[in-house]
N, C-alpha and C positions, 0 to 999 in steps of 0.2 A: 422442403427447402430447396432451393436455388443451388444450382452447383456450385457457384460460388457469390459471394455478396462481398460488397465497401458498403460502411455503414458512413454513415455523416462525417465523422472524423476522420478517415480514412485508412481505418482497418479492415483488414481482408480476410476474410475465413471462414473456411469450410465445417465438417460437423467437427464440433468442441467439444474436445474429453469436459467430465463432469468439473473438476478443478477449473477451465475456465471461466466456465459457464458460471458458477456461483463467485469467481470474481468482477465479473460483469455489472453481475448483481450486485455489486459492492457488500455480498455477506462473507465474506472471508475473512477474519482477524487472521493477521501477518503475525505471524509467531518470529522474530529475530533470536535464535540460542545462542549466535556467537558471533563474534568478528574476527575470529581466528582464523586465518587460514594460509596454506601451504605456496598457492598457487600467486604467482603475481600478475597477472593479468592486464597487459597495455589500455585494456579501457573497462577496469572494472571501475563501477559507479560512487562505490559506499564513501560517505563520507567521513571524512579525518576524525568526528565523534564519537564514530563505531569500528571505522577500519581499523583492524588488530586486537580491538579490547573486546575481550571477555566477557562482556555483558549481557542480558537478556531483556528484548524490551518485546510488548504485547503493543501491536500498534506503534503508537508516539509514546505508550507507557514504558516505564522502567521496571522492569519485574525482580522483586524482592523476593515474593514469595507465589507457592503456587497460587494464592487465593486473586493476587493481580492477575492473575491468567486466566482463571476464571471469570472474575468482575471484569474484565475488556471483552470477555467473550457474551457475556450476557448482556452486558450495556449496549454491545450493535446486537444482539441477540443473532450470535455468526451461526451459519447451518455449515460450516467448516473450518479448515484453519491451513494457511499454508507456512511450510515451514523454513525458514532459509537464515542465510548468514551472510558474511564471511564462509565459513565448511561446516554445516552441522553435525556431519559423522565426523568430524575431530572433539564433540563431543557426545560421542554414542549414546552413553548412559543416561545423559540429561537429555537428547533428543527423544530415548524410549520412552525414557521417563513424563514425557510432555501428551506424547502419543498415546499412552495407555491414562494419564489423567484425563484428558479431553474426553478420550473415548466411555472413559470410566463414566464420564459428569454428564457427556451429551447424549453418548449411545452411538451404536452402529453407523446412523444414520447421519453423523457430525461427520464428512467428508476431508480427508487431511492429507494433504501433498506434499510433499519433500525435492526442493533443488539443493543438487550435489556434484560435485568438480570431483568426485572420488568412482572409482568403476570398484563398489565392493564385493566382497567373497561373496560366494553362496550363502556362507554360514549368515553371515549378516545381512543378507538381501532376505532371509528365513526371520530372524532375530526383529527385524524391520515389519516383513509381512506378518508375524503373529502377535506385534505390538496392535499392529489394528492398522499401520498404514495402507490408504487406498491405492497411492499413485507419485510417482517418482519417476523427476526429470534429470536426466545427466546433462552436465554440460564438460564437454571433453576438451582439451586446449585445441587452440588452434591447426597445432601440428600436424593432430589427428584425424582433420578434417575429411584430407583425401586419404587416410587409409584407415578409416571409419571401423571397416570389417576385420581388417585385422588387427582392432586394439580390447581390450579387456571390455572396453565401454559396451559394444556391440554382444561380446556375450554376457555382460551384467544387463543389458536391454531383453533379451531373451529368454533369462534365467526368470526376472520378472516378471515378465508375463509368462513364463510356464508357470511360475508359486501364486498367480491370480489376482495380480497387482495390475493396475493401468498404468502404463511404463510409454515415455518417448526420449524426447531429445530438444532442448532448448539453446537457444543459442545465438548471438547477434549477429544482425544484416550487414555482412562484411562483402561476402562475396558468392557467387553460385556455389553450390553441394553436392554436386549430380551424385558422386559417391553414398556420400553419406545419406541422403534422401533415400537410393534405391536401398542402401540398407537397414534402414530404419523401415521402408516398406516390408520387404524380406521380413522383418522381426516382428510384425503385425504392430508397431509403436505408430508415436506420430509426430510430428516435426512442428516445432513452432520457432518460431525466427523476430525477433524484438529487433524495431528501429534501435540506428547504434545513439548513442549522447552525448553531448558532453556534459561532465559535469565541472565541481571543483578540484578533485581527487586526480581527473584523467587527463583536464583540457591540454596539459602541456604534451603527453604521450603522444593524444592522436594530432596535433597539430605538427611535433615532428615528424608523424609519419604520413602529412599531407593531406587532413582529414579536414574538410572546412564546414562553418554552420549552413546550415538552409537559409534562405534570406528571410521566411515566412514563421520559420516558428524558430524561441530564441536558444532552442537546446540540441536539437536533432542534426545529425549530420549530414551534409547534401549528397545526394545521389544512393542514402540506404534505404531510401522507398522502394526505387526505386529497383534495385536488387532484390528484396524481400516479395516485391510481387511476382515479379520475375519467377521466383523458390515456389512459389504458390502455384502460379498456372502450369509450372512443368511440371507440379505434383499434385494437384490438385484434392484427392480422394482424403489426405492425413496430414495434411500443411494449414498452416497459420501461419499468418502475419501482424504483428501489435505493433499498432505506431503510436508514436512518441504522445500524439495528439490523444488516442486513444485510453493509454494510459492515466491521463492527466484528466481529459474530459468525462471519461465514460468513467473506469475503476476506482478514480481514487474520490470523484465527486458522489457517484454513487455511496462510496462506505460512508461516505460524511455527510451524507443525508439518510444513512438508515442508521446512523449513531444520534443523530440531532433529533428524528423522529421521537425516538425510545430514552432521550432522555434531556428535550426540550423541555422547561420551565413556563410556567403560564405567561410570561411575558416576553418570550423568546420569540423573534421570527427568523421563521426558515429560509434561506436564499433559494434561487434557483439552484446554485453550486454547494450547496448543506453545509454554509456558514450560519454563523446564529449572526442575529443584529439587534441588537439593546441598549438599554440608554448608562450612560455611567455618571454618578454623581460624586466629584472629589472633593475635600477642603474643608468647609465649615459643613459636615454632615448634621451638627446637630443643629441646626436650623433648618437640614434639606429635611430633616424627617416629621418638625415640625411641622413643615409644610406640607406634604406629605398626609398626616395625622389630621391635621386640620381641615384637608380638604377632602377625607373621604375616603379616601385610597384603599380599597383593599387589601389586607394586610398580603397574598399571595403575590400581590402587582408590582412587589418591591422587595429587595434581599439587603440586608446590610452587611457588609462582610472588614467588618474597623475601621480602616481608613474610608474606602467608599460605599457608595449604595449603588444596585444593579436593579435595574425597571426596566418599563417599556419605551422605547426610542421614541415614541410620540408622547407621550406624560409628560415627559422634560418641558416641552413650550407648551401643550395645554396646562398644567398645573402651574398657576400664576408664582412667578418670584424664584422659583426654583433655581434658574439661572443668574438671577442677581446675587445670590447669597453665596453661589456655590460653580467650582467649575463644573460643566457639563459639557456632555462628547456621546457622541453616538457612536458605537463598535462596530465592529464587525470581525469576528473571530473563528474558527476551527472551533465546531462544539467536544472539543475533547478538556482534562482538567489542564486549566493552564494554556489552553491552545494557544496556537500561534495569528498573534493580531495579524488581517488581512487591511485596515484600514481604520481611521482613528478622524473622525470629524468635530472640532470644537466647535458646538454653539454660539458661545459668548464666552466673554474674557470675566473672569471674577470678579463679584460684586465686591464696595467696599465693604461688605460683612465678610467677607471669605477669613479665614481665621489668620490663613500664612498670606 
């Protein structure tokens, strides 16, 4: 490898602890335990949905029980799980308890990370590494930035990697580290640095504290590239840099194409970004399926699910009348259950058979 490399999107990075690297891959199922947390943070991201509530969701799932944790982890068939919040050590017990299921179901070799705003005891950095966790990022407030070495953080960084855990330091592109960098060297950890954002939750924060968008991309803030590469080339050997683009193009399009793969329907197609795209039929169904029936259609090439029918996006205009009887629209959605519509094309306007 290259001392150091930009990929197409414009992330920088050197060698990548294992937690990256299989989020790259888009096989990492996002474990969410909580929205709780202590720390208020001027540009934390989470949205108004999750920030503060209690909730547990696998992915875009909502987890009731452990068996959702599992079935999200099987359906992208994840080779890990990363774990975060709001504060997941504000809920201990249910984060062990997450750690030693996975570990229980997938084995050793199911990789599982942990970000944390808390510098915990010994006892519980032990409690943590004998649950099975592999690798655990701090993210320490800002205050501590410049005096990195002498805060708890630095020896909860150390203590980790002496109990045989992969341990760094995560943290947004605000501004240079040189402190904290050389002591995160010192502690054999390794620095990763995330484009800052805006989102819904923060935009008011960072605008009064002078933070403006990039003109090119419609979330990232202008000039924390620029800093974050900056962080990389002074450090080069234990530094990352994840940009905003990166995130967006590479990680999250990736999972959504190894979820789509593993549980695409015969008449599903794959996007280039692991949307599905299919055909939808609403209104007077019982005529669309007639049509349907009559013309051949393999029963697998079509779902009826009450009000509508879900096929193939091209079936709609080869299979004659379909669009007369009935509304039709070709999708485009997030293959998750219920995903979120990316795009909604109608056909044609309903026929006068359509029922409503």
């Amino acid at each position: 490898m290259k001392i150091s490399e930009a990929d197409e999107t414009g992330s920088m990075y050197t060698k990548l602890c294992r937690g990256c690297r299989l989020c790259m891959k888009g096989a990492k199922l996002v474990l969410f335990v909580t929205g709780a947390c202590a720390r208020d943070c001027f540009y934390c991201p989470l949205s108004e949905a999750r920030k503060g509530r209690d909730d547990v969701y696998a992915n875009e799932r909502r987890v009731l029980s452990d068996e959702d944790v599992i079935a999200e982890a099987k359906r992208m068939r994840a080779l890990g799980t990363g774990i975060t919040g709001g504060e997941p050590l504000l809920k201990l017990e249910r984060t062990l308890h997450y750690i030693r299921l996975l570990k229980a179901k997938f084995g050793d070799r199911h990789h599982i990370h942990l970000y944390t705003g808390i510098a915990p005891p010994d006892s519980i950095l032990k409690r943590l590494r004998d649950a099975g966790l592999d690798e655990i990022r701090f993210h320490p407030p800002v205050e501590d930035w410049d005096r990195f070495r002498e805060t708890s953080f630095f020896h909860a960084l150390k203590r980790s990697k002496g109990l045989g855990m992969d341990a760094g330091v995560e943290i947004p592109s605000i501004r240079p580290v040189p402190q904290m960098a050389e002591a995160v060297r010192e502690a054999g950890g390794f620095l990763n640095v995330n484009e800052l954002e805006f989102s819904d939750t923060n935009s008011a924060a960072l605008k009064k504290k002078g933070y403006r968008l990039r003109d090119d991309i419609s979330n990232a803030v202008l000039g924390s590239e620029k800093t974050g590469h900056e962080i990389v080339l002074n450090n080069i050997a234990y530094t990352r840099y994840c940009s905003s683009r990166f995130k967006d193009a590479v990680q999250l399009r990736e999972r959504l194409k190894r979820i789509a793969r593993h549980t695409v329907r015969p008449f599903d197609e794959i996007s280039a970004d692991g949307t599905i795209i299919y055909g939808e039929i609403e209104g007077n169904i019982t005529d669309a399926l007639r049509i349907l029936k009559g013309s051949n259609i393999p029963r697998r090439m079509y779902r009826s699910y009450g009000g509508r029918i879900e096929t193939a996006w091209w079936l709609l205009e080869e299979t004659g009348g379909l669009c007369a009887v009935a509304r039709c629209s070709i999708v485009e959605r997030y293959p998750l259950d219920n995903g979120l519509v990316v795009e909604r094309i109608p056909l044609r306007s309903s026929g006068s058979g359509d029922s409503e």
